[in-house]
C-alpha positions as CSV (number, residue, x, y, z in Angstrom):
1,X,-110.8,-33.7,101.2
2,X,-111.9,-32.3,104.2
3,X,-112.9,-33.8,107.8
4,X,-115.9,-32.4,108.8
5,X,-116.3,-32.1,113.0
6,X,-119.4,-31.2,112.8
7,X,-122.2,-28.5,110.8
8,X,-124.2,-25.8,111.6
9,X,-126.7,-23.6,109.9
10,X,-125.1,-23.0,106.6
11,X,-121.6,-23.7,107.5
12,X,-119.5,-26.9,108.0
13,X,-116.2,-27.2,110.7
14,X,-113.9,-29.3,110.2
15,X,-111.8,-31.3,112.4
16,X,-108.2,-29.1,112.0
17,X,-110.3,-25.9,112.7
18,X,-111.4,-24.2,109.5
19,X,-115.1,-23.4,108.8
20,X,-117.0,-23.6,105.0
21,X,-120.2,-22.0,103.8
22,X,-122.0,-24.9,102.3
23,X,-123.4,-23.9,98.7
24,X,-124.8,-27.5,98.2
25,X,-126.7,-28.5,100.7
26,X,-125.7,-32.1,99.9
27,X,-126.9,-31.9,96.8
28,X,-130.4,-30.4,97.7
29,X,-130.4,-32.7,101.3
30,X,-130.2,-30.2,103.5
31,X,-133.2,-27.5,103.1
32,X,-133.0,-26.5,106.8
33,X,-129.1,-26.3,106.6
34,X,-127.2,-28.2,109.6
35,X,-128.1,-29.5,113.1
36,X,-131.7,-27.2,112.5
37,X,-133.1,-28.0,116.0
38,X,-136.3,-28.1,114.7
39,X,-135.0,-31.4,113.2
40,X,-132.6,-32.5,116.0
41,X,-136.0,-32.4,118.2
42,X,-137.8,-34.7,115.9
43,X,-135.1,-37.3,115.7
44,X,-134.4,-37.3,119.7
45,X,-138.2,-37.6,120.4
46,X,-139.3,-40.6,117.9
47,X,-135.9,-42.8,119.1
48,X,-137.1,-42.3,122.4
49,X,-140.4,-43.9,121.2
50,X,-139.3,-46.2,118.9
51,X,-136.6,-47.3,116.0
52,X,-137.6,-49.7,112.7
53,X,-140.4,-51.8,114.3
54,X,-141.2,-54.3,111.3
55,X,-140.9,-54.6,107.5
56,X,-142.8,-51.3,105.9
57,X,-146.3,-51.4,105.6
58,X,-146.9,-54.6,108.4
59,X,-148.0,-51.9,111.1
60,X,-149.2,-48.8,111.0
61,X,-146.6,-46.6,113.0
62,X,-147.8,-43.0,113.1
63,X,-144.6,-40.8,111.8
64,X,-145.2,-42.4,108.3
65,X,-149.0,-42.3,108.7
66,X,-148.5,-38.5,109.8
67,X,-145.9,-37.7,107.0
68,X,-148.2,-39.1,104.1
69,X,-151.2,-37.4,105.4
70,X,-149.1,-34.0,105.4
71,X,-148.4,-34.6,101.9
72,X,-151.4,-35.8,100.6
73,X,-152.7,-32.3,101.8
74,X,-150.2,-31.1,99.9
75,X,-150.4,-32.5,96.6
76,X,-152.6,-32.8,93.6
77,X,-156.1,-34.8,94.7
78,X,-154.6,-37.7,92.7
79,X,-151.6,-37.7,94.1
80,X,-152.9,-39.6,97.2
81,X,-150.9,-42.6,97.8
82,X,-147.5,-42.6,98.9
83,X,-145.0,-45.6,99.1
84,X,-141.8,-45.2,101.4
85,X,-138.6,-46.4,100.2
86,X,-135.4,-45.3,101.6
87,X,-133.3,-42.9,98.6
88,X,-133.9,-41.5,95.5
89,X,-132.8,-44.4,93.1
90,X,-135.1,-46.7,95.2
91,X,-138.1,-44.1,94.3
92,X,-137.3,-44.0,90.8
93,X,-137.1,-47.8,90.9
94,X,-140.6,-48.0,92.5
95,X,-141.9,-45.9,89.9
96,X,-140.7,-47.6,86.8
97,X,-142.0,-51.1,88.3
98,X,-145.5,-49.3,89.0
99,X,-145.8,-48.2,85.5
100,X,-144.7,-51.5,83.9
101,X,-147.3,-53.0,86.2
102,X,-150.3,-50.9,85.6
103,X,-150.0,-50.6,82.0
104,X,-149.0,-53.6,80.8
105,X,-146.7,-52.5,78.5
106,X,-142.7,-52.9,78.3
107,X,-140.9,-50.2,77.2
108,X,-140.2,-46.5,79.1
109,X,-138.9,-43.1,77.6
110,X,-136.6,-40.4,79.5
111,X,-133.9,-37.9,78.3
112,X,-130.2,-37.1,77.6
113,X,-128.3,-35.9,80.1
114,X,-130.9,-36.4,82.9
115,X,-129.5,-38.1,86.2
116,X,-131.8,-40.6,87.7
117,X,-129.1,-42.8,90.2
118,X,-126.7,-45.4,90.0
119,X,-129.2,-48.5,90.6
120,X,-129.9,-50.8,87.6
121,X,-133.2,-49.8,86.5
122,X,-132.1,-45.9,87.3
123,X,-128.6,-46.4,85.5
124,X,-131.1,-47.3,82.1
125,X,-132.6,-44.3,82.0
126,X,-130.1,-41.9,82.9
127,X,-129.4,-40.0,80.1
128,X,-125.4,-40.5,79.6
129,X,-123.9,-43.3,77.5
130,X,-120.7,-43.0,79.4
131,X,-122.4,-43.5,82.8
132,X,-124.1,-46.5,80.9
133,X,-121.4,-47.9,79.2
134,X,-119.6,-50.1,81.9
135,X,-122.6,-51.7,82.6
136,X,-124.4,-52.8,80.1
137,X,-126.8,-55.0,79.0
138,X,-129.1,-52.9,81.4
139,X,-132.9,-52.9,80.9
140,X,-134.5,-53.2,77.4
141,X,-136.9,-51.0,76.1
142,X,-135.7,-48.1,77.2
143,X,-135.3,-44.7,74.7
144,X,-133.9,-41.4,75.2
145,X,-135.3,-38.1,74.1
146,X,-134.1,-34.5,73.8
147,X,-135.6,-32.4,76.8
148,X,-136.9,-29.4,75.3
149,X,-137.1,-31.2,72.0
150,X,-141.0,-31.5,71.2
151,X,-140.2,-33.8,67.8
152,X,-138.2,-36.4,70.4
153,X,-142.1,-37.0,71.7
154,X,-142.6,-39.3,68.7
155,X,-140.8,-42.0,70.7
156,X,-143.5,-41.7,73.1
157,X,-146.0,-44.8,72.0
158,X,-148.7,-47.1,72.6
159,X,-145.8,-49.4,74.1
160,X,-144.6,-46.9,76.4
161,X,-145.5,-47.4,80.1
162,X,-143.8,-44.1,81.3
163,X,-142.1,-41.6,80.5
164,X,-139.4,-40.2,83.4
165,X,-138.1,-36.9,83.3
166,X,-137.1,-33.7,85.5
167,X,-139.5,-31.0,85.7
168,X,-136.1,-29.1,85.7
169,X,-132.9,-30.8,84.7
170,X,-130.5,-30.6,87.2
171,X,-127.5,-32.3,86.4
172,X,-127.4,-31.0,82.8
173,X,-126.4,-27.6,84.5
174,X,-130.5,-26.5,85.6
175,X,-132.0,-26.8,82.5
176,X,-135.8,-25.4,82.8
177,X,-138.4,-26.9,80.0
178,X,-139.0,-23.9,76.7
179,X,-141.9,-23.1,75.2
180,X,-144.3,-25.5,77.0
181,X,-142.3,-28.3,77.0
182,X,-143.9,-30.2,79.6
183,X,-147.4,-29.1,78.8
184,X,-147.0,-30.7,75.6
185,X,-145.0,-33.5,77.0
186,X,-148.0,-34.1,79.7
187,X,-150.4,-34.3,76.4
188,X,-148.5,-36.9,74.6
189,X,-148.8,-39.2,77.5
190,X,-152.6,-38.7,77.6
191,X,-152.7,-39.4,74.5
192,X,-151.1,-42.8,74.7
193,X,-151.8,-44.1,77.7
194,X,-148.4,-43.6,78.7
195,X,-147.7,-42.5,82.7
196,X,-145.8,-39.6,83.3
197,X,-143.1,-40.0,86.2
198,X,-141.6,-37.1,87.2
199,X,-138.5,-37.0,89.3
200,X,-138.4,-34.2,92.1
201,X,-135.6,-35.6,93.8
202,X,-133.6,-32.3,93.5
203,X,-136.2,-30.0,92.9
204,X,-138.7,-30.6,95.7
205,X,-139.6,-29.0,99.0
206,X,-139.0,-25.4,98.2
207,X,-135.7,-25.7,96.5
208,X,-137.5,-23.5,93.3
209,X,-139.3,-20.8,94.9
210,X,-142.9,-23.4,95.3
211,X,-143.2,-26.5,97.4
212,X,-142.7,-28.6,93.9
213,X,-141.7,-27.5,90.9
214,X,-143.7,-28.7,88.7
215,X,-146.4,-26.6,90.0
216,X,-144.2,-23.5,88.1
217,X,-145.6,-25.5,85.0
218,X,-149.3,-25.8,85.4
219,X,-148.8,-30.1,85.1
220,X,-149.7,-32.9,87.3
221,X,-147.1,-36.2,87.0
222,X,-148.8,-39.7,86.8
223,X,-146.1,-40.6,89.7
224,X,-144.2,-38.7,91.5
225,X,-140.6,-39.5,93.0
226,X,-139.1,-38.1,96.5
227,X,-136.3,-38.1,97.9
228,X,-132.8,-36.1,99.3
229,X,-135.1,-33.1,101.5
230,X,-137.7,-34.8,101.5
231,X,-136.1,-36.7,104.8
232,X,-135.0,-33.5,106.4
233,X,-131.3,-35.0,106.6
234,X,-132.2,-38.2,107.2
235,X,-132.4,-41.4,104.7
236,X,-135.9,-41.1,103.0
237,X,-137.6,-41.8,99.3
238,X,-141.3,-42.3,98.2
239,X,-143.3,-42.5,95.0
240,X,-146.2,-41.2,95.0
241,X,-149.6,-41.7,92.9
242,X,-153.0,-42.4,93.0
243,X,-155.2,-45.0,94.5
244,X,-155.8,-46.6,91.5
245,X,-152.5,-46.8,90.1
246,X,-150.7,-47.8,93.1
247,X,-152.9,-50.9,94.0
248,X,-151.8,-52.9,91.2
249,X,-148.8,-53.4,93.4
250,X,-151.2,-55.3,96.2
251,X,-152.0,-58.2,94.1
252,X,-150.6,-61.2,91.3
253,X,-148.4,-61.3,93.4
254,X,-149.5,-59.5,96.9
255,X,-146.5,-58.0,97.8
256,X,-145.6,-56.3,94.6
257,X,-142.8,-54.2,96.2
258,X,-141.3,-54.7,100.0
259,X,-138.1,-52.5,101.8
260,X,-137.9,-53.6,105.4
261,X,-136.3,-49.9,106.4
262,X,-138.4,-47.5,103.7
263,X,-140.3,-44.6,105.9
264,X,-138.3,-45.4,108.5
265,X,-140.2,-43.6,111.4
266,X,-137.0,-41.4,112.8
267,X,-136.4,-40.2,109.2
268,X,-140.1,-39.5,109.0
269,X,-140.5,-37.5,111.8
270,X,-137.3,-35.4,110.9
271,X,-138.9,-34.8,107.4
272,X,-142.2,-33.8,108.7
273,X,-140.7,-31.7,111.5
274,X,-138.5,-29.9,108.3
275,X,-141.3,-29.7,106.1
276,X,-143.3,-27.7,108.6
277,X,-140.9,-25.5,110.1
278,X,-140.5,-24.5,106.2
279,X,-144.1,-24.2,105.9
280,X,-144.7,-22.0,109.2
281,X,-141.6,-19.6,108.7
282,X,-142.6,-18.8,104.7
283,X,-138.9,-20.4,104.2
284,X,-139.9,-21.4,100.5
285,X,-140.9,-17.7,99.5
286,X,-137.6,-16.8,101.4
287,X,-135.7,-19.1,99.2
288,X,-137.0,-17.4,96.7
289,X,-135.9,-14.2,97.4
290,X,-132.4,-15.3,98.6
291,X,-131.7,-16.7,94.6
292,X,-133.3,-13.3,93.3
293,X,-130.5,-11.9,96.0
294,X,-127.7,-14.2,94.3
295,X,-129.0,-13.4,90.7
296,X,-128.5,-9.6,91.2
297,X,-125.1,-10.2,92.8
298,X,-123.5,-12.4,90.5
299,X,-122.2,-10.3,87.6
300,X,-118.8,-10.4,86.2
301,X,-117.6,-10.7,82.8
302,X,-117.0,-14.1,82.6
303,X,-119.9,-15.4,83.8
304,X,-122.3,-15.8,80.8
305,X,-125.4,-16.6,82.6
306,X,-127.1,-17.6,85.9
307,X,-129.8,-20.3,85.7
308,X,-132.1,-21.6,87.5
309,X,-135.4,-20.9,90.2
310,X,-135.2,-20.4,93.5
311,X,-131.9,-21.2,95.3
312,X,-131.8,-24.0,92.8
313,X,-129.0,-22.2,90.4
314,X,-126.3,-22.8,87.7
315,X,-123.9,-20.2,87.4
316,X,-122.6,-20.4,83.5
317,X,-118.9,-19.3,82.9
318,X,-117.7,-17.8,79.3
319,X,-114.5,-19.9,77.7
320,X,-112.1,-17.5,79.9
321,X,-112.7,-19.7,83.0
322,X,-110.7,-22.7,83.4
323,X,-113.2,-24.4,85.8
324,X,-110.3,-26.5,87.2
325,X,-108.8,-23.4,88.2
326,X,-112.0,-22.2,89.5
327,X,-113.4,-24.4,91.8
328,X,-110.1,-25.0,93.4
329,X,-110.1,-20.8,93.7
330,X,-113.7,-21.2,95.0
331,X,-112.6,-23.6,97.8
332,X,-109.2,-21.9,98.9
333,X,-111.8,-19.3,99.6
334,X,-114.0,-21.4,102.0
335,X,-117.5,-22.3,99.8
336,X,-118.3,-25.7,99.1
337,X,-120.1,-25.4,95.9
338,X,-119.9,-28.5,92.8
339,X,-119.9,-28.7,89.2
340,X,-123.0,-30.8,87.6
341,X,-122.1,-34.2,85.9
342,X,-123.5,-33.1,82.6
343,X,-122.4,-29.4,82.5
344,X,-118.5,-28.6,82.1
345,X,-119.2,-24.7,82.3
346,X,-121.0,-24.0,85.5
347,X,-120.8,-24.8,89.2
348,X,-124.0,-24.9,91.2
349,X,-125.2,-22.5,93.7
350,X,-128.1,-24.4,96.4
351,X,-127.5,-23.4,99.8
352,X,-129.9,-24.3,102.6
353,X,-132.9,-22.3,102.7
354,X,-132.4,-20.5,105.6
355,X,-129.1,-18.8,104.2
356,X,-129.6,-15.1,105.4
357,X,-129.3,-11.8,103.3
358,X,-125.7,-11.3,104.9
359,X,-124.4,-15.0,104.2
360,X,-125.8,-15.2,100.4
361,X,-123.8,-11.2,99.9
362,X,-120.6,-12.5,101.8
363,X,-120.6,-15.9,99.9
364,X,-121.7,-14.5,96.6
365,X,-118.6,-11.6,97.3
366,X,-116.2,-14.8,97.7
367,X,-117.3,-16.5,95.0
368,X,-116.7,-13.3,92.8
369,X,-113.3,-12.8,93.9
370,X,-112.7,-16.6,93.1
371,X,-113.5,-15.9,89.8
372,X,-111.9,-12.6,89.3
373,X,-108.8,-14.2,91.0
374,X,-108.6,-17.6,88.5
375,X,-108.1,-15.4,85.5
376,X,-105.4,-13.7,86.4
């Protein structure tokens, strides 16, 4: 367990003196990396302005207003609405209540092994029975497909509200959709009627080599969910969607969804004042590069496969590697990196996107005498 003093860059320190490269970036948190004072300037300016000033959406306060416009400029046409909330789970939450609401209908689809959070609504759909099992009854009318699996669309109906999945799965061990998975996934929901919610919790904000990822697959979601980067290292969420969608939350009964702290303004600002300082310093093309970089470098004999866009990665070990063994080699050497819930095989490589040439070569260096080292 470690004691962190403080972070910086890509790097934690902790509070007996020893320094970590972070691999993890807080699970996909921390584009910028640590203390980015392009972020630290945000933060200081808006609480000299102002903190919460009233439950969301009562006045207009213009980091959310400037934060929504940024994305809206940013997104599909459609995409054009976007509700603060304050996490992930929250978002995914939003979205699931939207989709019941607009369509009517009762029941929503989403896939094995997909991680979705820990709230009720998100624990229903997230694709693991032992995740689910100590908390049951959860919601009914909720199914689970196959990702990748285009004969699992046939639970995809004329009762299905939504479907929710990850443009990439992440917690499976960075699973990307085959053969046009989510092209024809996109088709059976326009067929239905049914919404498609997809969850770039993980993958958003440059994390795969384009500002979303579901732009590597020629799709546009019904809803879209936000969250971890998208507050720059501070507490932020939203689903997003169109006009007409989202309005059915403004009436029988008015308020169809309240959070006093969602789009907090200090978290907005820092995730605008990230977001931009990505934009303006080519950051997600960089990211790009720096996981080609990581790719090239990570060769051993053990190590079946690397998965993955961008400097969102899974690196794959053969049956030699006792991942136990591993990791604890992995850390002894000073990287923070994590194993995915769903994967026993891999540990995950997603470092801040500012990681430099040299940092990416030292760490991916470390991390290949870790493994080197655990097999003997």
């Amino acid at each position: 367990m470690l004691e962190i003093d403080h972070a910086e860059g890509i790097y934690f320190h902790t509070a007996d003196g020893r320094k970590y490269i972070d691999l993890v970036s807080g699970v996909s948190v921390s584009n910028l990396g640590h203390a980015h004072p392009a972020v630290i300037n945000a933060v200081k300016s808006q609480a000299d302005k102002h903190l919460h000033c009233m439950v969301y959406g009562e006045f207009i306060q213009s980091p959310q207003a400037g934060y929504a416009g940024w994305l809206a400029d940013h997104l599909p046409a459609e995409l054009d609405n976007v509700y603060y909330v304050n996490s992930g789970s929250e978002a995914i939450e939003g979205a699931m209540k939207l989709a019941r609401r607009f369509t009517g209908r009762p029941d929503i689809v989403a896939f094995e092994k997909a991680y979705h959070g820990s709230t009720s609504g998100a624990l229903s759909i997230l694709g693991d029975n032992k995740f689910r099992s100590g908390f049951l009854p959860l919601l009914p009318g909720i199914r689970h497909g196959t990702f990748n699996d285009p004969d699992g669309l046939d639970l995809i109906t004329e009762k299905t509200a939504a479907v929710v999945a990850e443009p990439i799965q992440a917690e499976a061990g960075i699973i990307e959709p085959e053969n046009e998975f989510l092209s024809l996934l996109r088709r059976k929901c326009n067929e239905t009627g049914t919404l498609l919610i997809l969850d770039e919790i993980q993958t958003g904000f440059g994390r795969t080599g384009k500002l979303f990822a579901f732009e590597h697959y020629g799709i546009v979601p019904d809803i879209l969910c936000l969250a971890k980067s998208f507050g720059g290292g501070m507490p932020l969420g939203a689903f997003v969607s169109s006009n007409n969608i989202m309005k059915t939350l403004t009436f029988d009964p008015p308020l169809g969804h309240i959070t006093t702290f969602g789009g907090h303004p200090v978290s907005c600002a820092a995730g605008l004042a990230a977001q931009e300082f990505i934009e303006q310093n080519g950051l997600i093309e960089h990211g790009k590069e720096m996981g080609e970089m990581y790719r090239d470098l990570m060769r051993h004999e053990s190590i079946l496969n690397v998965r993955g866009k961008g400097l969102f990665l899974a690196v794959v070990m053969n049956e030699r590697a006792v991942m136990e063994i591993l990791m604890k080699k992995i850390f002894d050497k000073g990287i923070i990196v994590d194993q995915f819930l769903f994967c026993n095989n891999a540990f995950r490589i997603a470092p801040p996107l500012v990681i430099t040439e040299d940092e990416v070569r030292l760490s991916a260096g470390l991390l290949l005498e870790a493994i080197e080292e655990s097999l003997i």
